[in-house]
C-alpha positions as CSV (number, residue, x, y, z in Angstrom):
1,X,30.4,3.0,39.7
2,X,32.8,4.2,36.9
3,X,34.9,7.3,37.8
4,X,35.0,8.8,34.6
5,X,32.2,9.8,31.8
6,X,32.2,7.5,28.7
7,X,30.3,7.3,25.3
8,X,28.4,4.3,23.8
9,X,27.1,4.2,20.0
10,X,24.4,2.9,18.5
11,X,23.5,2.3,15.0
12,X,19.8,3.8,16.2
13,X,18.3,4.5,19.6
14,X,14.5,4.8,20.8
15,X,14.1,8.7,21.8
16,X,11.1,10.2,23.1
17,X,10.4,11.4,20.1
18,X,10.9,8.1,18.2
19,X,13.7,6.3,16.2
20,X,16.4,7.6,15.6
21,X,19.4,6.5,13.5
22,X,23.6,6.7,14.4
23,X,23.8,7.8,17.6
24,X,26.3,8.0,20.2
25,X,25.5,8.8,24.1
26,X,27.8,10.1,26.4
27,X,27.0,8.7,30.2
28,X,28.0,10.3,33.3
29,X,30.4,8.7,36.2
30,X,27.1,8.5,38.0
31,X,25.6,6.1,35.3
32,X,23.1,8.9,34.0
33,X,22.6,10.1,30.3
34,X,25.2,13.3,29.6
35,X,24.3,14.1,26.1
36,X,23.1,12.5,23.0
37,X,25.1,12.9,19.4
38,X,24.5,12.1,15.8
39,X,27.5,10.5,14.2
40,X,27.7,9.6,11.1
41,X,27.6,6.4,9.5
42,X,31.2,4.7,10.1
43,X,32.9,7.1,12.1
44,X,32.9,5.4,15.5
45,X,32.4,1.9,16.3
46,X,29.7,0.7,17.2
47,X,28.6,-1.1,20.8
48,X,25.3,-2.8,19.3
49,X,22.0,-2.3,17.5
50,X,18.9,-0.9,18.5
51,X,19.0,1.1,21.9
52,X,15.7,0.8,23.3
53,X,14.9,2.1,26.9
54,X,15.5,-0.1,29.7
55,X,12.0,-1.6,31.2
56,X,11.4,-0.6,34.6
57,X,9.2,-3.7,36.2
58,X,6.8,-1.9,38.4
59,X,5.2,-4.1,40.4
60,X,6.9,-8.0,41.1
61,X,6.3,-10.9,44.1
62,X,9.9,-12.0,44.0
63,X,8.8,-15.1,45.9
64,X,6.1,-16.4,44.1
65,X,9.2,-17.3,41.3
66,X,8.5,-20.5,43.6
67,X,5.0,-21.1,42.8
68,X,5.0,-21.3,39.0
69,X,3.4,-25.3,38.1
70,X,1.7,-25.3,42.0
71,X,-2.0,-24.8,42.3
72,X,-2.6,-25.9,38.5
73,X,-5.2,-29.1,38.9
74,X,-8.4,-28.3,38.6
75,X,-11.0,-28.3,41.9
76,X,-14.2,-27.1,41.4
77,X,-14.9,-23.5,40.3
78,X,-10.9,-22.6,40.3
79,X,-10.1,-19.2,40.2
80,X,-8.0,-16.7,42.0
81,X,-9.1,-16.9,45.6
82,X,-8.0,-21.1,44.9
83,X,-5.1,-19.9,43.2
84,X,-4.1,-17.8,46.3
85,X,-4.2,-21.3,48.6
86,X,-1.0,-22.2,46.8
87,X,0.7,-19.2,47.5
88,X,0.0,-19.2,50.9
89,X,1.4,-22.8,51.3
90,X,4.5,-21.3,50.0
91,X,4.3,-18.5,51.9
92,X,4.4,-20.0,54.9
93,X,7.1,-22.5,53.9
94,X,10.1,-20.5,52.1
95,X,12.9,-19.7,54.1
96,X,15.3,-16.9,54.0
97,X,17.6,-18.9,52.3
98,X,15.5,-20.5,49.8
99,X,14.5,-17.0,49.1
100,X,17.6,-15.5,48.7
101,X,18.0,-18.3,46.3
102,X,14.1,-17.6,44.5
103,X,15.0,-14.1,44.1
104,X,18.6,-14.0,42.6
105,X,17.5,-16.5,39.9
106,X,14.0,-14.4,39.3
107,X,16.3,-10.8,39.5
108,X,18.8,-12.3,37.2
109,X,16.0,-13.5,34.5
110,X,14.7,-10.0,34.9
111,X,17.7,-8.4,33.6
112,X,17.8,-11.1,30.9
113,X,14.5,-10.4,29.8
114,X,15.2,-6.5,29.7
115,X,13.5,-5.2,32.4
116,X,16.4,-2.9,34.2
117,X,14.8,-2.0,38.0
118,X,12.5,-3.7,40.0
119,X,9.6,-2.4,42.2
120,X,9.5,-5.1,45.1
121,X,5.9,-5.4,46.3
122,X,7.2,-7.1,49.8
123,X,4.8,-8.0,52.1
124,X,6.8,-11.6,53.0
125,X,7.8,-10.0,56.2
126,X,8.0,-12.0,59.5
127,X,9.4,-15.7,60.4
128,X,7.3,-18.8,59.6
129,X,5.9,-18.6,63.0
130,X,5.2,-14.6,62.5
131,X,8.5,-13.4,64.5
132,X,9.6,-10.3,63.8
133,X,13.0,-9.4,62.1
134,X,14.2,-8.1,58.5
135,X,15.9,-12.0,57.0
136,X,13.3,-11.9,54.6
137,X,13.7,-8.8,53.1
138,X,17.4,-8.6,53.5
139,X,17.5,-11.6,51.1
140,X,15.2,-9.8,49.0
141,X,17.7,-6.9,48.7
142,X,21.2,-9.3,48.9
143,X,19.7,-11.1,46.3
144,X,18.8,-7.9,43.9
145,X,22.4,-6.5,44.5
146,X,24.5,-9.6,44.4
147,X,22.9,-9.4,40.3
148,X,23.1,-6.3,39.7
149,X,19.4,-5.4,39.4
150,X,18.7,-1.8,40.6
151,X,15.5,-2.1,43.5
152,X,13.0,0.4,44.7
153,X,11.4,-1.7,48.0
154,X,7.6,-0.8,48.8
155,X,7.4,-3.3,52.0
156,X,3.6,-3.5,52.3
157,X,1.4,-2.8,54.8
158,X,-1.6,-5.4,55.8
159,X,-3.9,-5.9,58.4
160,X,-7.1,-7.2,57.7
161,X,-8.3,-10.4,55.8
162,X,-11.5,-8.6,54.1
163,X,-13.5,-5.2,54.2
164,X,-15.6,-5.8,57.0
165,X,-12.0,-6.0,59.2
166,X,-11.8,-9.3,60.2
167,X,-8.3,-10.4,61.6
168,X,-5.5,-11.9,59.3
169,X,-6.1,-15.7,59.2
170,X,-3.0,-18.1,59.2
171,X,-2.1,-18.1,55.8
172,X,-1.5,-14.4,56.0
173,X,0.7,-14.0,59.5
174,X,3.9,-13.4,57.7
175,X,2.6,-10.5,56.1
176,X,0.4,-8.9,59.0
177,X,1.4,-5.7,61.4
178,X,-0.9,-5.3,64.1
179,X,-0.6,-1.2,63.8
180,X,0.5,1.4,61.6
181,X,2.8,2.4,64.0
182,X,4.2,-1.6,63.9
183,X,4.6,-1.4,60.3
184,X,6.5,1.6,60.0
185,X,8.9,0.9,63.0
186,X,9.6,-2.0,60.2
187,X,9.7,0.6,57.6
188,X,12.3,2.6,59.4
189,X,14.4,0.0,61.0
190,X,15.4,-1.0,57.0
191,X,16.6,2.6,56.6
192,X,17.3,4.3,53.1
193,X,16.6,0.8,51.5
194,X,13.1,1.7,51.4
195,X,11.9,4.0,48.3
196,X,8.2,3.9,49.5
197,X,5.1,2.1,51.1
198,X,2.2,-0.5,49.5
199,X,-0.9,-0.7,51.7
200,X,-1.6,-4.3,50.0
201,X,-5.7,-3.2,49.1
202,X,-8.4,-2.3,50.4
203,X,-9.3,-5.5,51.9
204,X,-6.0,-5.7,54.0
205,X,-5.7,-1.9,54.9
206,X,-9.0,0.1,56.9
207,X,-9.5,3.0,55.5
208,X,-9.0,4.3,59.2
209,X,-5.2,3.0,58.4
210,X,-4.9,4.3,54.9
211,X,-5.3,7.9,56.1
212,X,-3.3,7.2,58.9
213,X,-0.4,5.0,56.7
214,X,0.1,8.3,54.3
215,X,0.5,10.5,57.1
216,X,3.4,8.3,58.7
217,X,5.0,7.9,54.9
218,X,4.7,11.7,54.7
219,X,6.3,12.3,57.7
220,X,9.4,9.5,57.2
221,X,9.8,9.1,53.8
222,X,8.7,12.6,52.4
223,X,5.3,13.3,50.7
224,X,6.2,11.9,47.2
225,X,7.4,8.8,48.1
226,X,5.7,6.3,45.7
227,X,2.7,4.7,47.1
228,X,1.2,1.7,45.4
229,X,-1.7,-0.4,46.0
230,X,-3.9,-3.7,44.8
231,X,-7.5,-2.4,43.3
232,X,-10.3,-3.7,41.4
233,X,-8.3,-6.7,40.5
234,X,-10.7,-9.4,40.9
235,X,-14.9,-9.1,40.4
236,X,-15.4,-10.3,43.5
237,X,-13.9,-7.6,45.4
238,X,-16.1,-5.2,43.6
239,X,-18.8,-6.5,44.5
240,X,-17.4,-7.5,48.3
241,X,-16.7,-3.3,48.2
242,X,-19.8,-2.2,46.9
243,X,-21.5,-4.7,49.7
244,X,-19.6,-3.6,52.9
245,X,-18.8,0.2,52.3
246,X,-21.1,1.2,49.5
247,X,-18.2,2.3,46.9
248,X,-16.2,0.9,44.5
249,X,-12.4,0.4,45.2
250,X,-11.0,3.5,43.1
251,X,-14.0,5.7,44.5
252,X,-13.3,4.3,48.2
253,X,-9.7,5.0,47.4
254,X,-9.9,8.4,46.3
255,X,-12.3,9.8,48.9
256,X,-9.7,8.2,51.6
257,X,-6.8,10.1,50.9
258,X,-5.9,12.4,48.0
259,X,-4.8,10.4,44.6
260,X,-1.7,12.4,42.9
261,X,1.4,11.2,40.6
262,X,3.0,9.3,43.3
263,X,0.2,6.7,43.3
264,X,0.2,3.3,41.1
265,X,-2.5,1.8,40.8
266,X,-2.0,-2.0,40.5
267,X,-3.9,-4.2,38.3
268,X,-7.3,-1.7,38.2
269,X,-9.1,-4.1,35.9
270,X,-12.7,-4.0,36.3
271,X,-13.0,0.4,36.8
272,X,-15.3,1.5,34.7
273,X,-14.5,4.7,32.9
274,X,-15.7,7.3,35.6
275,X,-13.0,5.6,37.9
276,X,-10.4,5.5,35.2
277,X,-11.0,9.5,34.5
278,X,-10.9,10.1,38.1
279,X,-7.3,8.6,38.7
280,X,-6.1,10.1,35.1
281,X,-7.0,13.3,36.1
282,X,-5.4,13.4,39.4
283,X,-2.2,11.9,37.9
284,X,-2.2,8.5,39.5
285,X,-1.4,5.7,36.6
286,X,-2.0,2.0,36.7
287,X,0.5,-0.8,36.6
288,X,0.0,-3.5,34.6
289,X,0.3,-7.3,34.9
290,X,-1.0,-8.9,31.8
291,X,0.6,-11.9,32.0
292,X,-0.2,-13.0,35.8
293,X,-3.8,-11.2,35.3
294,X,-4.0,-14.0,32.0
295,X,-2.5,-16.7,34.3
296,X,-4.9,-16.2,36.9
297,X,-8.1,-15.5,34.8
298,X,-8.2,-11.3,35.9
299,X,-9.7,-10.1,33.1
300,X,-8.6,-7.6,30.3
301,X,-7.5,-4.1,31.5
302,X,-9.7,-1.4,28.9
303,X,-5.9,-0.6,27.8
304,X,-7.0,1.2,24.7
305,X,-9.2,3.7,26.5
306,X,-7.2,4.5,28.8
307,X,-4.0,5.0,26.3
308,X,-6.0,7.1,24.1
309,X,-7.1,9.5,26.9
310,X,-3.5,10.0,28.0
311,X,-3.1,8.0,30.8
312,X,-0.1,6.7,32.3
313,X,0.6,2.9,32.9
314,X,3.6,0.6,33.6
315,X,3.9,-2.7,33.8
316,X,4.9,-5.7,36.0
317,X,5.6,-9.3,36.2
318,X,4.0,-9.7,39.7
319,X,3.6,-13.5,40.1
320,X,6.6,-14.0,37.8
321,X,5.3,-17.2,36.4
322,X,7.0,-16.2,33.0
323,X,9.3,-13.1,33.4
324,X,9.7,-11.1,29.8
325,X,9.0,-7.5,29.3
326,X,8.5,-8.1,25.7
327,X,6.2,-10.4,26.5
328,X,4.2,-8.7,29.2
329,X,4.1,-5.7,25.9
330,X,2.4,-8.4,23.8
331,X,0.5,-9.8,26.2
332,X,-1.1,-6.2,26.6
333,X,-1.4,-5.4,23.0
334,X,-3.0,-8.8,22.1
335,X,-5.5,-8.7,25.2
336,X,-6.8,-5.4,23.4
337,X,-7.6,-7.4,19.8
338,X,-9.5,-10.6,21.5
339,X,-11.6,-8.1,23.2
340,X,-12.0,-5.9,20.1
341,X,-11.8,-8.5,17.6
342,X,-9.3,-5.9,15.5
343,X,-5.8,-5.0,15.2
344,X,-3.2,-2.4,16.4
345,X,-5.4,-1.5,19.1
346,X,-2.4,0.5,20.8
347,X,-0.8,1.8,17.8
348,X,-0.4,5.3,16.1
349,X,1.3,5.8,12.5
350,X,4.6,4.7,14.0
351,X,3.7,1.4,15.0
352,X,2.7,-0.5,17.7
353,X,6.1,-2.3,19.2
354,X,7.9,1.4,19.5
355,X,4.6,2.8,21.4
356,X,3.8,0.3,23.6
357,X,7.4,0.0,24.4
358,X,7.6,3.8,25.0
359,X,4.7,3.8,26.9
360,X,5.0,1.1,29.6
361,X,8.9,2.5,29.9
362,X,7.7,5.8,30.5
363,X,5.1,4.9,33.3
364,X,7.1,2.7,35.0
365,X,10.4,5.4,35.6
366,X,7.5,7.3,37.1
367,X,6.0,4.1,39.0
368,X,9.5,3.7,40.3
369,X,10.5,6.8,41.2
370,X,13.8,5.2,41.9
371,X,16.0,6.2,45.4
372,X,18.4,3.4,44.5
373,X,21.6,3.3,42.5
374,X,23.3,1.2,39.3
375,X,24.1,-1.4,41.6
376,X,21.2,-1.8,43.8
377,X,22.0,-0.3,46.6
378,X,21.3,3.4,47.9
379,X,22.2,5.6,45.8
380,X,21.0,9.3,44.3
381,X,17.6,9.2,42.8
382,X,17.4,8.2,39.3
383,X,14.6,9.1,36.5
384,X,13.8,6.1,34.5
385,X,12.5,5.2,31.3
386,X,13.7,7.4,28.7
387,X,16.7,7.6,26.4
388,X,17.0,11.4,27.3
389,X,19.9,13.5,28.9
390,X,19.1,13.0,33.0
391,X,18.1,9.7,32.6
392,X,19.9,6.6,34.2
393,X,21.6,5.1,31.2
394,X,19.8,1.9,31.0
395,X,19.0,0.3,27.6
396,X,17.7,-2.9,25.9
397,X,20.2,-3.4,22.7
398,X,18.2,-5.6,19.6
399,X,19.7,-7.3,17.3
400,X,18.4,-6.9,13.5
401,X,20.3,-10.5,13.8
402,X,17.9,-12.3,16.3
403,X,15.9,-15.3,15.4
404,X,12.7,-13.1,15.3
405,X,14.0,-9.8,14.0
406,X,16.2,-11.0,11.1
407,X,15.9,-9.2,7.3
408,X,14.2,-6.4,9.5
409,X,15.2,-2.8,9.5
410,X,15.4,-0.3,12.3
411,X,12.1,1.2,11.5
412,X,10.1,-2.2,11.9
413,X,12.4,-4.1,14.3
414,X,10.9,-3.4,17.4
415,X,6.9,-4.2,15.8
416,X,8.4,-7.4,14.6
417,X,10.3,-7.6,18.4
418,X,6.4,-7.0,19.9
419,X,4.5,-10.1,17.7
420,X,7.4,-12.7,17.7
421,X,10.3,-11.9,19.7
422,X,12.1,-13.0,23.1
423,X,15.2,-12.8,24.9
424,X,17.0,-14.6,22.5
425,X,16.7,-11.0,19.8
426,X,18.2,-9.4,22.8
427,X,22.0,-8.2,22.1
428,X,23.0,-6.8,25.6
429,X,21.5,-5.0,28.1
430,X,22.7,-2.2,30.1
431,X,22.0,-0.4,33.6
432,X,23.6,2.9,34.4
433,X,25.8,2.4,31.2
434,X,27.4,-1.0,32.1
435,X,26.8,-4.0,30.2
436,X,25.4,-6.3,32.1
437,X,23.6,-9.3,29.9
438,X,25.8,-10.5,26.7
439,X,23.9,-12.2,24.5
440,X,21.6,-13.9,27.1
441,X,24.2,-14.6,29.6
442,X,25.6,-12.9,32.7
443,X,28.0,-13.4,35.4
444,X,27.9,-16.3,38.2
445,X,24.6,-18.2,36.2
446,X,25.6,-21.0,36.7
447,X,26.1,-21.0,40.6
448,X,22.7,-19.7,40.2
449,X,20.6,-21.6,38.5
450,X,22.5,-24.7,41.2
451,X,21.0,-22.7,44.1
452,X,17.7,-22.0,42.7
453,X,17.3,-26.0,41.5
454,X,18.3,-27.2,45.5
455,X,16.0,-24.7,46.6
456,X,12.8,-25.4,44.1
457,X,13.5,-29.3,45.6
458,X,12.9,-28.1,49.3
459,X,10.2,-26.2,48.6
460,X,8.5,-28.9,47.1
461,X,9.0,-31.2,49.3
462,X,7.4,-28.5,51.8
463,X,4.1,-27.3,49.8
């Protein structure tokens, strides 16, 4: 961490109150936003572009980097609950080391793709063989710090295999805890490197344990520490819900324990608008997944709805098949128009590329509600999300140079960014004020890209 303050310039930033043009921010020794300046036209020099927020990526399976191309032939009526065969294969197969390996090349891609702080949904927690000890999620974290890629861990909890309670089957013993009290005695043995707690969903957590879960987070973690959970992602277990306990998941959910800002709500795809007022109202948002949810035949979040009566979301790569933020963005917006057969379903007179970015930025700073610092260890806690004075200085630098972006101005760069972009319209991207990405590339990529080929190898040999 720098020592002193310093000032970066912009030839336009995104603010939270939209674009504006020659800007220069002064950051903090702690890597937050001081103060923001106009300059004039030609009076400084200038460090890049477009200043867009950093994307926080709220919700991300670091392993499952591993599984992308596995579980692809078809066999029979293939869906999700096949898809989840393959992941359990590799589940059971990765070691700590080929992890460490996974997750350094997916962290590093991350910050590539200009997402600038993870939330690690980490529920790969035992040995192959269901022994006890932290090697998996101290690769997890050496692996996020050895990039540079701020972390908030959520080690999960989960204990059942469905909602009528049966026991964990084999596929799902390095995830399992026999007890709350088991799993926290996991959750503080790891220390400050914990920012908050996933029960996994309703099907892996009683709602005995739920009650009991927040209680034990309250009383070790403090009662905002973020909690985040898997609901109403698949029909299936709306139906399965509805069956054994006679609610839907949201419903079950929120007459369990009492829904506020510090819960995410992951995937939420099939609520129907009661559910969706319900969480919206008590300040709960929903992360979003719209690539992995399109990769594994989810459904279409109702994102318009939802946007339009001022509820929060963020977004995630979760199964990291493809890792892009911008993508994810388009993804969203795009899902919206097959459904409604129109256009612009998320935008207002200033576009849709600037709102949606805004948006999903926004939501996930607050998904995150980050404990860790620039460099992705402990640290101070951050707010995320914003180009705003208090705000870790993280930011996405366009190029009105890139292959998709080119003959564009500021005012219809980042729309053009959200229809045809990619990494490659990227200039640089920073986290708590240091550059971090140049042009696509970063420090040591080579060495890891090497590591993550040997490891892919193994693992395939294994699943």
């Amino acid at each position: 961490m720098s020592t002193t303050s310093r000032t970066l310039s912009f030839r336009a930033i995104l603010g939270p109150g939209g674009l504006e043009r020659d800007r220069s921010i002064e950051i903090a020794p702690d890597g937050t936003i001081r103060a923001i300046r106009a300059t004039r036209a030609g009076d400084v020099p200038r460090d890049g572009g477009l200043a867009v927020p950093g994307m926080p990526n709220a919700h991300s399976h670091i392993f499952q980097c591993a599984l992308a191309g596995f579980g692809e032939e078809a066999r029979g009526d293939d869906s999700f609950w096949s898809w989840r065969r393959a992941m359990y294969r590799l589940a059971n197969s990765i070691t700590p080391e080929q992890l460490f390996a996974v997750a350094r090349h997916g962290y590093a891609r991350m910050l590539r793709a200009g997402f600038t702080h993870v939330v690690e949904f980490h529920y790969l927690h035992h040995g192959p063989d269901g022994a006890r000890g932290p090697e998996t999620t101290q690769a997890v974290l050496a692996a996020a710090a050895e990039v540079g890629l701020p972390i908030s861990l959520l080690p999960v909890y989960y204990r059942t295999s469905g909602f009528d309670g049966a026991a964990p089957h084999a596929g799902q013993r390095r995830f399992a805890h026999d007890s709350v009290d088991e799993f926290m005695a996991t959750v503080e043995a790891l220390g400050p490197a914990v920012a908050g707690v996933a029960p996994h969903s309703l099907r892996a957590v009683p709602t005995a344990d739920l009650a009991e879960l927040v209680a034990a987070v309250d009383a070790t973690l403090g009662p905002e520490a973020p909690l985040h959970i898997h609901i109403s992602e698949q029909e299936l277990e709306v139906e399965e819900c509805l069956a054994v306990r006679g609610y839907t998941p949201v419903d079950l959910l929120a007459d369990t324990v009492e829904l506020g800002p510090r819960w995410s709500l992951v995937h939420a795809t099939h609520t129907t608008e009661a559910e969706r007022n319900r969480l919206w109202s008590a300040g709960a948002r929903v992360v979003l997944c719209p690539i992995t949810e399109a990769h594994l035949g989810d459904g279409i979040f109702p994102a318009r709805e939802h946007f339009l009566a001022g509820g929060a979301a963020a977004v995630g790569s979760d199964a990291n098949v493809r890792i892009s933020a911008i993508e994810e963005a388009r993804q969203l917006e795009y899902g919206q128009r097959l459904r409604d057969r129109r256009r612009a379903r998320l935008a207002t007179e200033a576009g849709t590329g600037p709102v949606v970015w805004s948006w999903l930025a926004e939501g996930g700073g607050e998904a995150a509600a980050a404990r860790s610092g620039p460099a992705g260890g402990v640290g101070p806690p951050a707010r995320l999300g914003r180009i705003e004075p208090g705000y870790r200085a993280d930011f996405v630098v366009l190029d009105r140079e890139g292959p998709h972006t080119l003959g564009h101005d500021w005012e219809t760069l980042m729309d053009a960014w959200l229809v045809a972009g990619d990494e490659r319209d990227i200039e640089a991207v920073y986290v708590a004020g240091e550059r971090r990405v140049e042009r696509g590339s970063m420090a040591g990529e080579a060495e890891i890209r090497s590591a993550f080929g040997q490891a892919m190898r193994e693992i395939r040999r294994a699943i």
